[in-house]
LOZALUM-844530 format. One record per residue (C-alpha): residue number from 0; y, z, x. Coordinates in Angstrom, 3 decimals. Layout:
% LOZALUM-844530
<NUM, <Y, Z, X>>
...
This chain:
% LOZALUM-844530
<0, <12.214, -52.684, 65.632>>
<1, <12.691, -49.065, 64.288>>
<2, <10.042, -46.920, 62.544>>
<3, <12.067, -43.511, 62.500>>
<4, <15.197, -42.086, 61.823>>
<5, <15.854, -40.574, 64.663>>
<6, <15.169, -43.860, 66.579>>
<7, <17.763, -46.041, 64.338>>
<8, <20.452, -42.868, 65.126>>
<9, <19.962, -42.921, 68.087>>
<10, <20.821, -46.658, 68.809>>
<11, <23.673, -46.347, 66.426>>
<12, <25.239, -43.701, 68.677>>
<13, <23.924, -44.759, 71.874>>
<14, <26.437, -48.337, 71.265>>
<15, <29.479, -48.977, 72.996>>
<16, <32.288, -47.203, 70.965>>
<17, <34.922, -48.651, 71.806>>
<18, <34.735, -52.847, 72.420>>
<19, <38.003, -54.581, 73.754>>
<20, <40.449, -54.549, 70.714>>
<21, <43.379, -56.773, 70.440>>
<22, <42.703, -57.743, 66.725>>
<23, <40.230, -57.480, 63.682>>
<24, <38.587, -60.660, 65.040>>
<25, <34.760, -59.409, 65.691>>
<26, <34.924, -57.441, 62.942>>
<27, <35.803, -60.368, 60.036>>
<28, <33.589, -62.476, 62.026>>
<29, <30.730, -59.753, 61.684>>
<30, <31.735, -59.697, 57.473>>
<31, <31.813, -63.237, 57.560>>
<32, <28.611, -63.274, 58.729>>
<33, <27.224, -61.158, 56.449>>
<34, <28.884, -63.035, 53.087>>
<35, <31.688, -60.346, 53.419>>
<36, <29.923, -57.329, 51.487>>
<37, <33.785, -55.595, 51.477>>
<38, <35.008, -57.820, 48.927>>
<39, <32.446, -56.593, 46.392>>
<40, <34.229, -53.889, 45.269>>
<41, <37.285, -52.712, 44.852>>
<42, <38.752, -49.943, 47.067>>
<43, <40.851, -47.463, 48.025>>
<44, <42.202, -46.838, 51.460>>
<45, <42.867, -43.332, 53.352>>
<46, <44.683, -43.141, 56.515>>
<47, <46.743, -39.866, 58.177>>
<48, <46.248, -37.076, 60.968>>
<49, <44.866, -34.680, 59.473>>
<50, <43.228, -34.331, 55.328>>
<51, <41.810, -37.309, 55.083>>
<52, <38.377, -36.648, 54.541>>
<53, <39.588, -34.270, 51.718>>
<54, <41.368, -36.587, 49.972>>
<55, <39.112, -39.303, 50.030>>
<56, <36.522, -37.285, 48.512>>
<57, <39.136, -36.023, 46.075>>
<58, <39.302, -39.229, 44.927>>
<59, <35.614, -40.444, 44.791>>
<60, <34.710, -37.089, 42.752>>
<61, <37.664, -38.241, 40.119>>
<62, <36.283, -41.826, 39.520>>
<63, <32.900, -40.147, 39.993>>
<64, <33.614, -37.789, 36.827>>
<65, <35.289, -41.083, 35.131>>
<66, <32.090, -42.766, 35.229>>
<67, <32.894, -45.241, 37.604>>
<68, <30.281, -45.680, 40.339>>
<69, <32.363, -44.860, 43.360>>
<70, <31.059, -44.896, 47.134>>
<71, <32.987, -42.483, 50.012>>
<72, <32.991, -43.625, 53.715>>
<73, <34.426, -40.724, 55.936>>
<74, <34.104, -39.578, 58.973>>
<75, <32.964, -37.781, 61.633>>
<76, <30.016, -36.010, 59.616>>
<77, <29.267, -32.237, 60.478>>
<78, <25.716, -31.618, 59.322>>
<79, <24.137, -35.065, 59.407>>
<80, <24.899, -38.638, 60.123>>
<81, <24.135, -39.845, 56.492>>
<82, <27.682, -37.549, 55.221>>
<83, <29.271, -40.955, 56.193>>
<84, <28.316, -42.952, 53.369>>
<85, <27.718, -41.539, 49.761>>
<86, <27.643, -42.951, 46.621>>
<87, <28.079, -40.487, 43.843>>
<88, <26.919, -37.105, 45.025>>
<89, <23.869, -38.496, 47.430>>
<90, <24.404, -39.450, 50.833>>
<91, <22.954, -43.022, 52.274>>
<92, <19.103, -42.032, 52.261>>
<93, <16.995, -42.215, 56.270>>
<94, <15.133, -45.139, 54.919>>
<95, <17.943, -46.833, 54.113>>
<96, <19.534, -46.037, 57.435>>
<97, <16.343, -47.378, 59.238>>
<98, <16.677, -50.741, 56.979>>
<99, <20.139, -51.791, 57.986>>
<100, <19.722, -50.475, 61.112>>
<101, <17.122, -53.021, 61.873>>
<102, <18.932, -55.669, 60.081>>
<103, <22.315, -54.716, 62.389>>
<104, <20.727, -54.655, 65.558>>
<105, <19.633, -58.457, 64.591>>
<106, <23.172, -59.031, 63.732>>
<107, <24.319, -57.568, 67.589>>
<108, <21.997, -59.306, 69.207>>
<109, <23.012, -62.913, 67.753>>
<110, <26.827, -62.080, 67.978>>
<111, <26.331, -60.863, 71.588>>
<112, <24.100, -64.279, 72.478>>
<113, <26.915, -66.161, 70.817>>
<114, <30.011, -64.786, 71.881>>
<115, <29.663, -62.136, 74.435>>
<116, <30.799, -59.922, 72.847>>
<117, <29.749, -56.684, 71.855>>
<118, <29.706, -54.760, 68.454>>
<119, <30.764, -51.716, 68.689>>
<120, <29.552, -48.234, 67.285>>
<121, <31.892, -47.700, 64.397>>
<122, <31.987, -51.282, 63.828>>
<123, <27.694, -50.663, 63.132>>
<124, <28.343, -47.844, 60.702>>
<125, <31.286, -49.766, 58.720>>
<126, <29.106, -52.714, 58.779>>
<127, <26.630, -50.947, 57.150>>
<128, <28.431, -48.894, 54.601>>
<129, <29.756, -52.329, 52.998>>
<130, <26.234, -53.545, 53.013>>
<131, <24.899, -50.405, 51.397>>
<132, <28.136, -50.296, 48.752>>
<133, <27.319, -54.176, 47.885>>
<134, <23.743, -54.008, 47.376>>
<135, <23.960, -51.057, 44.913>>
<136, <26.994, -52.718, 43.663>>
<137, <28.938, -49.521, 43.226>>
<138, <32.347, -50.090, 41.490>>
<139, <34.772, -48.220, 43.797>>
<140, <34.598, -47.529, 47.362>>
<141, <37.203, -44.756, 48.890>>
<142, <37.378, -45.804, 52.422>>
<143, <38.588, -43.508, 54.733>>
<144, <40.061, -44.938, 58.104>>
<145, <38.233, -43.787, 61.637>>
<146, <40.879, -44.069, 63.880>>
<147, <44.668, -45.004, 63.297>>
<148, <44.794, -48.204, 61.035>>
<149, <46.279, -51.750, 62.115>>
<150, <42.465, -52.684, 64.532>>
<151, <40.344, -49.895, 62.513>>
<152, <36.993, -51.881, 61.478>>
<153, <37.550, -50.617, 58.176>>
<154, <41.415, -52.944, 58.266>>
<155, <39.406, -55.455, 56.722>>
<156, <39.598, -54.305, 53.234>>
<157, <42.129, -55.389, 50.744>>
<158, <42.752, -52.053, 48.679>>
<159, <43.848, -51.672, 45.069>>
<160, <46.276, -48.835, 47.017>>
<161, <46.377, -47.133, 49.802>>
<162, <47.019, -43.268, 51.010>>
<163, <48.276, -41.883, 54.211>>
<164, <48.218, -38.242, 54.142>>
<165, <50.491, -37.331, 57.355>>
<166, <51.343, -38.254, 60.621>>
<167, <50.953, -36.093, 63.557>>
<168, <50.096, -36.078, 67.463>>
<169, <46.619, -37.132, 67.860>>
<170, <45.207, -40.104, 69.953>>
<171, <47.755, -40.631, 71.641>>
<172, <46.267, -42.591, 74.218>>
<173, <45.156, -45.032, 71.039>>
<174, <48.127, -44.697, 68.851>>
<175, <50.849, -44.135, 71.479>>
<176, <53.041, -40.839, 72.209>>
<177, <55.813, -40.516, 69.787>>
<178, <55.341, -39.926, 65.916>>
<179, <57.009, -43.232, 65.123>>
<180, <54.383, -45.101, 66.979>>
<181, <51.647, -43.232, 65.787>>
<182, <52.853, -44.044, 61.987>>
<183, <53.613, -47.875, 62.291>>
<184, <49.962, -48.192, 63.825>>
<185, <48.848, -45.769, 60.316>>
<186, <50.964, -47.839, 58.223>>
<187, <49.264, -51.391, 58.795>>
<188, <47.127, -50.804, 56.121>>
<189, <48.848, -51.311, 53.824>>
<190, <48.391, -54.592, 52.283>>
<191, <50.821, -57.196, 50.737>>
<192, <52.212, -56.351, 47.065>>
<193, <49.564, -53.357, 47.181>>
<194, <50.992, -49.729, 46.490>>
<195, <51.226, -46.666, 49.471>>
<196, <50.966, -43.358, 48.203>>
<197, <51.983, -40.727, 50.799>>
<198, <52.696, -36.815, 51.367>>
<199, <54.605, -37.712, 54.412>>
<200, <58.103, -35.736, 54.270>>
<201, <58.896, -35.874, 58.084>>
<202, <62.880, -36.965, 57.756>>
<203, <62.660, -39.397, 60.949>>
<204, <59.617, -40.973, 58.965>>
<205, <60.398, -41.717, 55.367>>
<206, <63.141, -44.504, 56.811>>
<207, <60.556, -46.280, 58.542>>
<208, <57.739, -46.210, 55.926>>
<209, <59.965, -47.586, 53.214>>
<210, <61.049, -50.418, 55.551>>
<211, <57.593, -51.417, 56.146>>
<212, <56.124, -51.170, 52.453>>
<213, <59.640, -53.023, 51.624>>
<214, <58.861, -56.076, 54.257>>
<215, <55.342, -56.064, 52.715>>
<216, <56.406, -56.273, 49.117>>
<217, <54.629, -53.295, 48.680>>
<218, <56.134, -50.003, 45.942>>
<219, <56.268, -47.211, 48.493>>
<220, <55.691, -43.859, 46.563>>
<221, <56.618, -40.249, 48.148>>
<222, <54.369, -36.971, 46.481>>
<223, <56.269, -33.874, 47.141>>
<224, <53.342, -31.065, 47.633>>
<225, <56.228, -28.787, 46.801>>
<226, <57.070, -29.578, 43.398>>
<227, <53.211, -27.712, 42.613>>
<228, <53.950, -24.664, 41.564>>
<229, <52.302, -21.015, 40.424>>
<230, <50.389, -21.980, 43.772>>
<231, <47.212, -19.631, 44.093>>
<232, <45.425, -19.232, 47.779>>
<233, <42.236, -17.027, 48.349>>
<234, <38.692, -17.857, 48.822>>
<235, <39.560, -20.653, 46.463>>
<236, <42.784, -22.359, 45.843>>
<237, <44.612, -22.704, 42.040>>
<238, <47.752, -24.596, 41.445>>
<239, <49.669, -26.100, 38.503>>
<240, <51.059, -30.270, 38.754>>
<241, <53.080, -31.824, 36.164>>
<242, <51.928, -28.861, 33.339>>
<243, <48.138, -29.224, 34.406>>
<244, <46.093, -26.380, 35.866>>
<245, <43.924, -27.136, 38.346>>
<246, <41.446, -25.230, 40.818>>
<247, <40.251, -26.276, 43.988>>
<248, <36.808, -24.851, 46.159>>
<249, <38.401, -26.202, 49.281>>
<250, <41.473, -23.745, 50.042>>
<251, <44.705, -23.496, 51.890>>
<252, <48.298, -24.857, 50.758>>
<253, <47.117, -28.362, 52.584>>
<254, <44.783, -28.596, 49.943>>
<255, <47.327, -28.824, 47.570>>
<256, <49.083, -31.188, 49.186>>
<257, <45.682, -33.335, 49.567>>
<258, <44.502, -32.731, 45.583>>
<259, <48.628, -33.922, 44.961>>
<260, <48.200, -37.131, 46.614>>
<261, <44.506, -37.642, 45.133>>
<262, <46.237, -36.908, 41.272>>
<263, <49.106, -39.651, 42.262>>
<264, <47.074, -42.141, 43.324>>
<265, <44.581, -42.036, 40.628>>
<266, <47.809, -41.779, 38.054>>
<267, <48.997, -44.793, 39.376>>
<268, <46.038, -47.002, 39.127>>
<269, <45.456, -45.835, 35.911>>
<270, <49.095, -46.959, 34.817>>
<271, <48.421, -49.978, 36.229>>
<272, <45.158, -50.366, 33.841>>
<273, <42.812, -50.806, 36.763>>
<274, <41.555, -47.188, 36.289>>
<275, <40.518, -45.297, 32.841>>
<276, <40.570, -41.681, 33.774>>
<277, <41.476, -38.755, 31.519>>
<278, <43.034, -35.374, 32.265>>
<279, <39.350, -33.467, 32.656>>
<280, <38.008, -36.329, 34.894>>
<281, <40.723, -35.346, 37.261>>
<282, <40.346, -31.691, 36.982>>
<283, <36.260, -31.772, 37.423>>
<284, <36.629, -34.468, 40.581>>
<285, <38.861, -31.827, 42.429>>
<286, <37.140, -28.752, 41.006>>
<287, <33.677, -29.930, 42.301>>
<288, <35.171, -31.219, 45.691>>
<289, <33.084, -29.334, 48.476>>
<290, <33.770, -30.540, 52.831>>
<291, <31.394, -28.852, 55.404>>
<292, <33.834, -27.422, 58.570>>
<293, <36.846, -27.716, 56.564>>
<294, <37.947, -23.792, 56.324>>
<295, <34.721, -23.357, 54.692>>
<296, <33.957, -19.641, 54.352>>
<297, <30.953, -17.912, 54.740>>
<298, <29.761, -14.430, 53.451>>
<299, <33.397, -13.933, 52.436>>
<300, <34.399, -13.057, 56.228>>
<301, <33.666, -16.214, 58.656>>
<302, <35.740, -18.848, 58.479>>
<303, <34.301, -22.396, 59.896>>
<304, <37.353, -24.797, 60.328>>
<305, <37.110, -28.137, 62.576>>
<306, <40.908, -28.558, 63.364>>
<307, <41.068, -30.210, 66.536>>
<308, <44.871, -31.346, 66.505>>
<309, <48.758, -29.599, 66.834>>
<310, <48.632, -30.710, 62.673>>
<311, <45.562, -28.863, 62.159>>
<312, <46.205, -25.734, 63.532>>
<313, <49.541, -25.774, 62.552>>
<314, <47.849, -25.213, 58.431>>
<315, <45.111, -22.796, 59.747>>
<316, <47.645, -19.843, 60.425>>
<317, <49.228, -19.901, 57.045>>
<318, <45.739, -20.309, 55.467>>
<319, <43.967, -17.629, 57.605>>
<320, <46.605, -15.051, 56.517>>
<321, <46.682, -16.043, 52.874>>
<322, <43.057, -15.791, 52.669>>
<323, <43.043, -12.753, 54.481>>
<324, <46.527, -11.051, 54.126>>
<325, <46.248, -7.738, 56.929>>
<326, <42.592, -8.671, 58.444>>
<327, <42.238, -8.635, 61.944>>
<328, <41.134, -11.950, 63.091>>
<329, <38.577, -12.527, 66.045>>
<330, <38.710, -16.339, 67.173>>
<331, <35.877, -18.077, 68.694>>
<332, <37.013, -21.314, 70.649>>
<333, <35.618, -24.237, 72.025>>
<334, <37.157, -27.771, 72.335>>
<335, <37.058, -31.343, 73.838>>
<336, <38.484, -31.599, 77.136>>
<337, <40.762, -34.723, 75.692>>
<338, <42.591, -32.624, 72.974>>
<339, <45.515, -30.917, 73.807>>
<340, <43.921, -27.622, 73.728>>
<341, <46.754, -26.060, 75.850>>
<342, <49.239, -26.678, 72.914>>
<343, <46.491, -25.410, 70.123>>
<344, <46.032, -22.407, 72.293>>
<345, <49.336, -21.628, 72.419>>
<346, <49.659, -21.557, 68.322>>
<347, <46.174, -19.601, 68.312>>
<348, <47.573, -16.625, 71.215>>
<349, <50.243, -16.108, 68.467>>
<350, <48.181, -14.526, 65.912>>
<351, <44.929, -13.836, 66.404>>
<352, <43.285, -10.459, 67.249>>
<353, <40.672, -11.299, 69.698>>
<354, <40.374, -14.653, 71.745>>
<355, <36.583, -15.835, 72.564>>
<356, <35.966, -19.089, 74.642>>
<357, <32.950, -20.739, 74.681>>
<358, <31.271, -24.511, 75.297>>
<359, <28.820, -26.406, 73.568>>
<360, <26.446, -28.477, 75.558>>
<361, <28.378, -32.043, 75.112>>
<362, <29.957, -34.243, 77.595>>
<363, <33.578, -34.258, 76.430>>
<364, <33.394, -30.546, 75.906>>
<365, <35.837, -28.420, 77.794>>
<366, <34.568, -25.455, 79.966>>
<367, <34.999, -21.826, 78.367>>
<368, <36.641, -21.056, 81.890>>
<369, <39.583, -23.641, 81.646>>
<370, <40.185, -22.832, 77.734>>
<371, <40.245, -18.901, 78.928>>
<372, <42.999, -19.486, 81.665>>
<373, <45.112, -21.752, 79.468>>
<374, <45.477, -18.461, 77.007>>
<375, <47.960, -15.874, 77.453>>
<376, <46.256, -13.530, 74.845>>
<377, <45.703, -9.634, 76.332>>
<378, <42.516, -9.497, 74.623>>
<379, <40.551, -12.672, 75.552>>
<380, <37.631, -13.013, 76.377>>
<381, <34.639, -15.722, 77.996>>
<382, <31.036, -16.302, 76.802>>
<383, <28.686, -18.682, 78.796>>
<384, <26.011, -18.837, 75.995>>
<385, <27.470, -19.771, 72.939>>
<386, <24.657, -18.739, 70.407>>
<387, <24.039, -15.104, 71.506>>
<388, <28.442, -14.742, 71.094>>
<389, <28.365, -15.893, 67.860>>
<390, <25.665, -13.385, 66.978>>
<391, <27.678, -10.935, 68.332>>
<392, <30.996, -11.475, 66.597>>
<393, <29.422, -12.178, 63.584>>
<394, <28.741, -8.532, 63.514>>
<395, <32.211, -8.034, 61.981>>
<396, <33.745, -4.185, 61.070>>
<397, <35.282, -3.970, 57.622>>
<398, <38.809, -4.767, 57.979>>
<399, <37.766, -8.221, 60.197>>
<400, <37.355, -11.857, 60.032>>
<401, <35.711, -14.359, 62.071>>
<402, <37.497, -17.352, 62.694>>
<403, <35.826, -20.348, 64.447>>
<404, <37.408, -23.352, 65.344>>
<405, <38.237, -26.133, 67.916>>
<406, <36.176, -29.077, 67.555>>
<407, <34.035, -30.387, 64.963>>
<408, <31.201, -30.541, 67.322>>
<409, <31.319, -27.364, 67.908>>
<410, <31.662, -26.260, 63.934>>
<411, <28.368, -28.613, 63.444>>
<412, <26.571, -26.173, 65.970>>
<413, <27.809, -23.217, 64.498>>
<414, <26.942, -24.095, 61.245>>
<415, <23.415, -24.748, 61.997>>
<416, <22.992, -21.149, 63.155>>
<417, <24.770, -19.989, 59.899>>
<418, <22.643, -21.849, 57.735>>
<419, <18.994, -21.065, 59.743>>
């Protein structure tokens, strides 16, 4: 039995993550089992490469300002495990962690006796944010996918609507190794007669997305991010959509595209009466809309941003420079050794300044060394201990910015440094 915390954590993390997965069966069975806690709500589903966590909390600060009580399961977290589950503005409380912890590791010990089989880790944590959302009976849950869609444990859900964001390379090795792969594996979940909301506006794409909605009976609706328009970037983003004004703390043109897709989705369930949300709800929900590691900026010249994909980076160099128009920019690098960090290298040797590797102490990491020789940059550089660098570059001339980036591991550790 747990006591602590840190001992509940600890087994959560320490589980398999990934069980053999051919369908959703263990993980209905698991809901069954537990009187299926993710039909006491209703929900809304977020899947894509890259801004999901953004959206999804775009969303639960809108219903949140409506009055609705709204839950938000993202992941992974940056500062502590308990950013995967919120309610409101508080995160799942240590207590509660240790509770359903407890009551979980019951759960895997009886489905492992019975079947063989074992629960896995993100199967735990999904488990347990449906538990948590049904016993303090919150209204709306914005459930944001882990990994891909059709056997993600959160596929059990049946949403009011669903979101996909984008589809880019990432997980390849999950999702398969062309786009159109990646997106039909995205695109299961979307449910029967259930809307899809998407900023998707890859031309090979938009064919196959309104095939599938159209098989599934399902109104397939496009957002064009570019129809926003007296579009503001600097340490915080503005932007005007259909004649409103809105302002954004998170920054960066993907941001608009994000807050877009969060204002279409809640417009639509509110025209289909399952919503009532007025015109300041929306603006407070995106104007209070905060995401540790997510080009969050520090002392107005360190830039924290935990892009790990070719879709990531791809929005940091556009962001970087209209944040910082003429700064030089020092980059401080670390990544996992299965990302393609020799394509986001590439993108990075194009305009950056200064090129620091580093590791973090983590088994997927990738060694400073093999980052450094993948760069063609003339002014790059290698540092073995990552916490005396960062003290070092931090000390930043005038006309500089720090830009640190890579992996969100490696944010999560840079963050703590920032913040002690």
């Amino acid at each position: 039995m747990f006591t602590t915390f840190s001992e509940a954590v600890a087994w959560i993390e320490n589980s398999h993550r990934f069980g053999e997965k051919t369908d959703l069966t263990r993980m209905r069975n698991c809901c069954r089992m537990l009187g299926d806690p993710q039909d006491s709500f209703k929900s809304i589903h977020v899947a894509g490469t890259n801004g999901k966590g953004s959206t999804a909390n775009y969303l639960k600060n809108i219903l949140h300002a409506a009055g609705y009580k709204t839950g938000v399961y993202t992941s992974p977290y940056v500062v502590c495990f308990n950013e995967r589950i919120g309610i409101g503005d508080a995160y799942i409380p240590d207590e509660t962690i240790v509770r359903y912890a407890n009551f979980l590791h019951d759960l895997w010990d009886r489905y492992y006796a019975e079947t063989g089989d074992s629960i896995t880790f993100f199967e735990i944590v999904t488990l347990m944010c449906f538990l948590w959302f049904r016993d303090e009976k919150i209204e709306w849950g914005v459930i944001e996918v882990g990994l891909g869609g059709l056997f993600d444990a959160t596929n059990v859900i049946l949403p009011e609507a669903s979101c996909i964001t984008n589809i880019n390379f990432d997980h390849m090795k999950q999702l398969g190794n062309t786009l159109e792969s990646i997106a039909l594996n995205k695109l299961e979940i979307v449910k029967p007669y259930k809307p899809l909301v998407t900023t998707e506006d890859k031309d090979q794409l938009i064919p196959l997305f309104r095939t599938h909605c159209h098989e599934k009976h399902s109104p397939c609706i496009f957002v064009d991010a570019a129809r926003a328009t007296d579009v503001k970037i600097g340490e915080e983003t503005s932007f005007t959509w259909n004649g409103e004004r809105y302002d954004l703390r998170l920054t960066g043109a993907h941001q608009v595209k994000n807050a877009a897709l969060a204002i279409e989705t809640i417009r639509l369930l509110a025209e289909k009466q399952a919503i009532d949300v007025t015109p300041r709800n929306i603006y407070d929900g995106l104007r209070r809309t905060t995401w540790p590691g997510r080009f969050e900026i520090f002392n107005h010249r360190i830039i924290l941003d935990g892009a790990h994909n070719i879709g990531a980076f791809e929005t940091l160099e556009p962001a970087v420079k209209a944040v910082f128009p003429g700064k030089r920019v020092k980059c401080f690098f670390a990544m996992m050794k299965d990302k393609d960090h020799k394509a986001v290298i590439g993108l990075l040797d194009r305009f950056v300044d200064e090129f620091h590797f580093t590791a973090i102490d983590y088994h997927r990491a990738a060694t400073a060394e093999e980052l450094y020789l993948e760069s063609s940059h003339p002014r790059k550089f290698v540092h073995p201990d990552c916490d005396a660098a960062f003290f070092e570059l931090a000390r930043l001339e005038d006309d500089e910015v720090l830009l640190v980036c890579g992996s969100l591991y490696f944010i999560a550790e840079i963050r703590k440094l920032l913040i002690r």
